[in-house]
RODO-2510 file (C-alpha; in nm, 4 decimals, decimal comma):
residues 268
     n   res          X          Y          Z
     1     x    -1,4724    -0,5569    -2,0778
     2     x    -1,2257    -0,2888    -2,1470
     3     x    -1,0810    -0,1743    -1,8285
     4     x    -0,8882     0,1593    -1,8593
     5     x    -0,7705     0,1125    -1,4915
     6     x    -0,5838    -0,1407    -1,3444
     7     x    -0,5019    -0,0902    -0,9413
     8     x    -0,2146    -0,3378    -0,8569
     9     x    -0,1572    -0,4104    -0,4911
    10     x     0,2350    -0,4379    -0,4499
    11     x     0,3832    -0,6547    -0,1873
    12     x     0,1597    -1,0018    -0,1554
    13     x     0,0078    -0,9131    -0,4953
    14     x     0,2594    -0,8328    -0,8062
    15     x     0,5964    -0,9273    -0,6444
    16     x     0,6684    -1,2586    -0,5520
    17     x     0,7259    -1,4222    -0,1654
    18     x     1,1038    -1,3202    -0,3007
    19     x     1,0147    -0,9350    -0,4147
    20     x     1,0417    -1,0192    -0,7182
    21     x     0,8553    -0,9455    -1,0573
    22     x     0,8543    -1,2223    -1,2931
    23     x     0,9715    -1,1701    -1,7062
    24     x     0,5936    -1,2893    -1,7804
    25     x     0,4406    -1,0488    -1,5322
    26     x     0,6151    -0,7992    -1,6940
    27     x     0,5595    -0,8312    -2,0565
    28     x     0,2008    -0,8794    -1,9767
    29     x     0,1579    -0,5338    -1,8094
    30     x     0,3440    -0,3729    -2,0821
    31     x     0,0360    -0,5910    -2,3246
    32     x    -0,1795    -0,4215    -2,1161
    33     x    -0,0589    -0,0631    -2,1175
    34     x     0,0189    -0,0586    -2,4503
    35     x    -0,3855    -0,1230    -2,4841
    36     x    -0,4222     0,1778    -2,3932
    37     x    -0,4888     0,1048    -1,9956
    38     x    -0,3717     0,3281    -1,6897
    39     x    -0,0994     0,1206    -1,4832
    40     x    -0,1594     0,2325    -1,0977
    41     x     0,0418     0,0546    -0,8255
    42     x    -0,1293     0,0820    -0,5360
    43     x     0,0675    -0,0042    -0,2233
    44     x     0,1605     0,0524     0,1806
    45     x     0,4962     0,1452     0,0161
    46     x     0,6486     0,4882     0,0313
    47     x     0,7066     0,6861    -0,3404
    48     x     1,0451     0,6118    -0,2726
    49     x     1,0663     0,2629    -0,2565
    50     x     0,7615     0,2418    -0,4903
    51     x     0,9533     0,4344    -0,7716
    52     x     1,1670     0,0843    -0,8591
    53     x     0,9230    -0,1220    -0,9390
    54     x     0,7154     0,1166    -1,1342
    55     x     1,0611     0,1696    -1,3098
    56     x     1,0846    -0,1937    -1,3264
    57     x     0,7442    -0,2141    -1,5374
    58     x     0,9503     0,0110    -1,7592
    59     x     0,6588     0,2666    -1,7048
    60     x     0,5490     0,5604    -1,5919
    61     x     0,2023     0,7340    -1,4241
    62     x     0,0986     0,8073    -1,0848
    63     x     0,1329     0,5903    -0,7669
    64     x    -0,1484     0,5626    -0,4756
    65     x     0,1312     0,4911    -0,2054
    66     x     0,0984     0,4885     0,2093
    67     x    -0,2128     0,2887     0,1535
    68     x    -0,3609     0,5647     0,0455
    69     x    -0,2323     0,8615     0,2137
    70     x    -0,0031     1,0405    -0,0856
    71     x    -0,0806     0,9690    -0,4242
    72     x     0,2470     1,0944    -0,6356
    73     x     0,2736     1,1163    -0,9812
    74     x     0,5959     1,0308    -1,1417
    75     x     0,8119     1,0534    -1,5042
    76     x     1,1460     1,1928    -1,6188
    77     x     1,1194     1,4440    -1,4290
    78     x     1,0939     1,2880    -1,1124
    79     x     0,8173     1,2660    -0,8288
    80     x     0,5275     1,4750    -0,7835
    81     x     0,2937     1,5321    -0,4913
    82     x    -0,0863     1,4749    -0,6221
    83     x    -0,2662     1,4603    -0,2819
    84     x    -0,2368     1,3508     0,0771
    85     x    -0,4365     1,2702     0,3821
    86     x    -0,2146     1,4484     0,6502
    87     x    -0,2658     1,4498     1,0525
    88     x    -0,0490     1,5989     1,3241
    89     x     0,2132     1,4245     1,5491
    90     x     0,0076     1,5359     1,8565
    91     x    -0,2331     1,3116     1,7296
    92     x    -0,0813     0,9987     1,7612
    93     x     0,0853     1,0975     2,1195
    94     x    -0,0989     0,8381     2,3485
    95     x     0,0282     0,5946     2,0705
    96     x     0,3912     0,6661     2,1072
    97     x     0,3923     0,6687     2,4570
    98     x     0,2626     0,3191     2,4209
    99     x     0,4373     0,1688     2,1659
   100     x     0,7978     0,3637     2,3569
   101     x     0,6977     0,1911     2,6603
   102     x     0,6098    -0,1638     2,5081
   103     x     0,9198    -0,1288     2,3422
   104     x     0,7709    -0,1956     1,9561
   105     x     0,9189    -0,0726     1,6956
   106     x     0,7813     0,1769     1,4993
   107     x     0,8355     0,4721     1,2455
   108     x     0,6306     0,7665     1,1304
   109     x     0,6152     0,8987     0,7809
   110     x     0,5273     1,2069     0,6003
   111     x     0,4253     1,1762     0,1994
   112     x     0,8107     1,1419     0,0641
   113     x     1,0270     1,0462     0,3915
   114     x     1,0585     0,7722     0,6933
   115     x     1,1553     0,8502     1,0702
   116     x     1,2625     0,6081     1,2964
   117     x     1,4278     0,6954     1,6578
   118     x     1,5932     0,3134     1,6846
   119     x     1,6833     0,0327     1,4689
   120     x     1,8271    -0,3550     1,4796
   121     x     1,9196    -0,5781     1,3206
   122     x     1,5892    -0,7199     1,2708
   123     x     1,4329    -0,4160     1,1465
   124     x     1,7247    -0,2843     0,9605
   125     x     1,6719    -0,6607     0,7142
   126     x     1,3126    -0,5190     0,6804
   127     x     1,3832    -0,1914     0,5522
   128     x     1,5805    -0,3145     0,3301
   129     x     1,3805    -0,5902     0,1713
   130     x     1,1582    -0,2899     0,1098
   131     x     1,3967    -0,0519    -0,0421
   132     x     1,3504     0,1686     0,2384
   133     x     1,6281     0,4457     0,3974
   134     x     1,4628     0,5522     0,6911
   135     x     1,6203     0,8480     0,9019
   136     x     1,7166     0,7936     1,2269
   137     x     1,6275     1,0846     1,4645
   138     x     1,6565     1,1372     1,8362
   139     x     1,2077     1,2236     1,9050
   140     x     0,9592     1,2091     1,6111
   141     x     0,7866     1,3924     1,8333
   142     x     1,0282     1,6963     1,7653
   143     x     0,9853     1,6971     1,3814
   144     x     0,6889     1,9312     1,3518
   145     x     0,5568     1,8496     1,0363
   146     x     0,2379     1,6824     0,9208
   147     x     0,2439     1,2987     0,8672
   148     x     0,0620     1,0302     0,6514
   149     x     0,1218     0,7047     0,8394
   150     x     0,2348     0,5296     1,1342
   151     x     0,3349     0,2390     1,1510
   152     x     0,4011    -0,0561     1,3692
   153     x     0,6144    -0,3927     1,3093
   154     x     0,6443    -0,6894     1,5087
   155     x     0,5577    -1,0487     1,6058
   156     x     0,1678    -1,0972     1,4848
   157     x     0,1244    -1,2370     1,8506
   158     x     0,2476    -0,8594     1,9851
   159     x     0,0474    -0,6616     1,7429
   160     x    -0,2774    -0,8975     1,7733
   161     x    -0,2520    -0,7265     2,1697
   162     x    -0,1976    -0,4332     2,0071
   163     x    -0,4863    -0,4407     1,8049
   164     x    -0,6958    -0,5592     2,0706
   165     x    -0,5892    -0,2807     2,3567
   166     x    -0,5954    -0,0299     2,1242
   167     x    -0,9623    -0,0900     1,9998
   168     x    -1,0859    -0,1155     2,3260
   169     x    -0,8695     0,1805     2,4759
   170     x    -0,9661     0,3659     2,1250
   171     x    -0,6430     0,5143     2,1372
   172     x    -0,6559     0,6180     1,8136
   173     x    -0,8922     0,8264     1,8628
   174     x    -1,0498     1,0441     1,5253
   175     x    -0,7317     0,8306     1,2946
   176     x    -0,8082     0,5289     1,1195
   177     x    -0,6110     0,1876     1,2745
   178     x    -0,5531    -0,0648     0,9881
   179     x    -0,3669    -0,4266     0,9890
   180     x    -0,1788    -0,3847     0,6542
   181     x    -0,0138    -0,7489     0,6781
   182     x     0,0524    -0,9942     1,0156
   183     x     0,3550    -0,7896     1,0743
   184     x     0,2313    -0,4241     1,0573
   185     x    -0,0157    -0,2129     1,2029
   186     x    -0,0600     0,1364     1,0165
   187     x    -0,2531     0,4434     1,1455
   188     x    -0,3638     0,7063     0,9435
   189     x    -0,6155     0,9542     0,8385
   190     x    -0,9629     0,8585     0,8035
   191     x    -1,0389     0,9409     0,5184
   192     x    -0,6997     0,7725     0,3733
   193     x    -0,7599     0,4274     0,2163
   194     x    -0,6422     0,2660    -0,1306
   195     x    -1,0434     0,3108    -0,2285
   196     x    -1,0729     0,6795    -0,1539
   197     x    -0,7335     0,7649    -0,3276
   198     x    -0,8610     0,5373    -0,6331
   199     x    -1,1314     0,6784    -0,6684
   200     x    -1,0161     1,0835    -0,6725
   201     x    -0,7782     0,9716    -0,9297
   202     x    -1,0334     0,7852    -1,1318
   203     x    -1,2187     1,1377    -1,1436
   204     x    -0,9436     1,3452    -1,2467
   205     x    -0,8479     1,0699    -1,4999
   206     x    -1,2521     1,0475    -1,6066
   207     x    -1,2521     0,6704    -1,5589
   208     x    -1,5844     0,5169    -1,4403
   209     x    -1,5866     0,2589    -1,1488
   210     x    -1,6960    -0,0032    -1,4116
   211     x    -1,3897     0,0517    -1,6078
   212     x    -1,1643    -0,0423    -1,3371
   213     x    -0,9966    -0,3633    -1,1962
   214     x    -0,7957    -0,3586    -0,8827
   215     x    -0,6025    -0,6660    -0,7661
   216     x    -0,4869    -0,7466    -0,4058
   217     x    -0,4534    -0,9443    -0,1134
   218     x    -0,5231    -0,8241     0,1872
   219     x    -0,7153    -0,6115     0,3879
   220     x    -0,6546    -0,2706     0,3200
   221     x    -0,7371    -0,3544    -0,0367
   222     x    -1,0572    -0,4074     0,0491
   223     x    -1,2040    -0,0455    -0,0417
   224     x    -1,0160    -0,0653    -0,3735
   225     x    -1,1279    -0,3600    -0,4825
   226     x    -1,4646    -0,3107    -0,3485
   227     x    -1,5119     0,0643    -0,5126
   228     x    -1,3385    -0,1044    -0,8599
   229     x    -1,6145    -0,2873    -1,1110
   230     x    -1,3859    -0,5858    -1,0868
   231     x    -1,2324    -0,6569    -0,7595
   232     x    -0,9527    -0,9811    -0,7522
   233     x    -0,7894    -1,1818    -0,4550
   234     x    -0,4684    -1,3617    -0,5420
   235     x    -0,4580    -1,6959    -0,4179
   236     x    -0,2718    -1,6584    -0,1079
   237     x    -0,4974    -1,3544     0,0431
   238     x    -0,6594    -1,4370     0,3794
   239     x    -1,0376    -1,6227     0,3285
   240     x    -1,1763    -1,2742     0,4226
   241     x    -1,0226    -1,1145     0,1773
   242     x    -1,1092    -1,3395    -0,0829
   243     x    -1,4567    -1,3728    -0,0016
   244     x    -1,5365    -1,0010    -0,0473
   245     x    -1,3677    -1,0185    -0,3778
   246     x    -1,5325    -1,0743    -0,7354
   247     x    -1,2731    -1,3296    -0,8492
   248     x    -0,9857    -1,5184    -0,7069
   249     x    -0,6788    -1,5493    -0,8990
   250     x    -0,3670    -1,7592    -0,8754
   251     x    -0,1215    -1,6756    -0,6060
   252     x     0,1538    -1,4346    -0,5895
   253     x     0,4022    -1,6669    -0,6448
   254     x     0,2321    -1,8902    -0,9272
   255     x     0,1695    -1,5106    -1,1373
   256     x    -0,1484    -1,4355    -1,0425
   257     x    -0,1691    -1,0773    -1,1595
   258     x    -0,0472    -1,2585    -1,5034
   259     x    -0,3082    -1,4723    -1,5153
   260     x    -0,6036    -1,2440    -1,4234
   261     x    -0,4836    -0,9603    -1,6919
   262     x    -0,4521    -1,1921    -1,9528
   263     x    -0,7921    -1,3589    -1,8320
   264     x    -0,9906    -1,0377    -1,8052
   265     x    -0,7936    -0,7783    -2,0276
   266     x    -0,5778    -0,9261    -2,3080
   267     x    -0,7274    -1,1469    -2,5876
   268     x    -0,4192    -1,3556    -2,7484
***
């Protein structure tokens, strides 16, 4: 099959348990694109910290970043805005209270910047294993403008409570509430998921479900891979996640994304 599409989940998926892309992974992307095939990293990641490892890939093309929520194209001359699943910080208001008086961390995010109104030590190792620069400001609540995602990070045991208070409590009310890994919980938009900002792209770029394969590992790649004609699981995705795929490839950190590209879109 000659898929003109390839969706690439970032962290769990293409990098490493170190962040890292390996030489092979690399090259084989570069086979791939140089086939003829749309490269589209697909990711909870901001542009920002996004950008590298596109750059990395030594290409360009758009990004579906915030799981979802902004889809930004970039090239030379730098980052674009495509689309975005906004909502207001009134919204998310019973939330903050919440996650103020729990003392979680958290940070809100509009398509192109992070806010944060504390930070340790902790968090401040996290940010930067992400290539992330938040901004530290006294109240989100004060910044007035429309957001994309918030997001919550701590101990799976914390957010697990989370989770469950929240569900019950609905406190999200009209927004979406998503576990994007066991250490973050990310609310956003309804209508913003990896699948829905796939599949606008695939329109504008006049590529047919059947011609796309989407690769990830956990669950908020499950409308990607679901809405691609050929959706993977690497290895180490959680047995949910791997039963609703089509395939199951290697793990992250034995080049699984390798292994499934050459498998399903190179012939050497």
């Amino acid at each position: 099959m000659n898929y003109r599409l390839i969706a690439l989940d970032v962290d769990g998926t293409l990098l490493n348990d170190d962040h890292e892309l390996t030489e092979q992974t690399i090259a084989t992307i570069q086979d791939v694109y140089d086939q003829g095939s749309h490269i589209v990293l697909c990711t909870g990641r901001a542009p920002a910290s996004t950008l590298p490892i596109l750059q990395q890939l030594g290409l360009e093309g758009t990004m579906i970043t915030h799981n979802g929520a902004a889809t930004v194209h970039a090239d030379e001359r730098g980052l674009e805005l495509v689309n975005e699943f906004s909502f207001t910080l009134q919204e998310i208001a019973p939330m903050l209270a919440y996650v103020r008086q729990e003392g979680i961390h958290f940070d809100v995010c509009t398509s192109f910047n992070m806010y944060i109104e504390r930070i340790g030590e902790y968090e401040k190792k996290m940010y930067e294993k992400f290539l992330i620069s938040p901004k530290l400001v006294t109240d989100v609540s004060e910044l007035g403008l429309p957001i994309v995602k918030f997001t919550l990070f701590g101990q799976p045991e914390v957010l697990d409570r989370v989770e469950r208070e929240w569900n019950e409590l609905k406190l999200y009310g009209d927004l979406r509430m998503i576990r994007s890994g066991d250490l973050f919980i990310d609310v956003m938009s309804a209508k913003a998921n990896k699948g829905n900002a796939l599949k606008a792209l695939a329109a504008d770029l006049k590529v047919e479900p059947s011609e796309i394969l989407a690769i990830g590992n956990y669950y908020n790649d499950l409308e990607m891979m679901e809405f691609a004609g050929l959706g993977i699981a690497v290895d180490n995705s959680p047995e949910g996640v791997k039963a609703a795929a089509d395939a199951v490839t290697a793990s992250n950190n034995d080049e699984g994304v390798h292994k499934a590209l050459v498998k399903y879109c190179l012939s050497y």
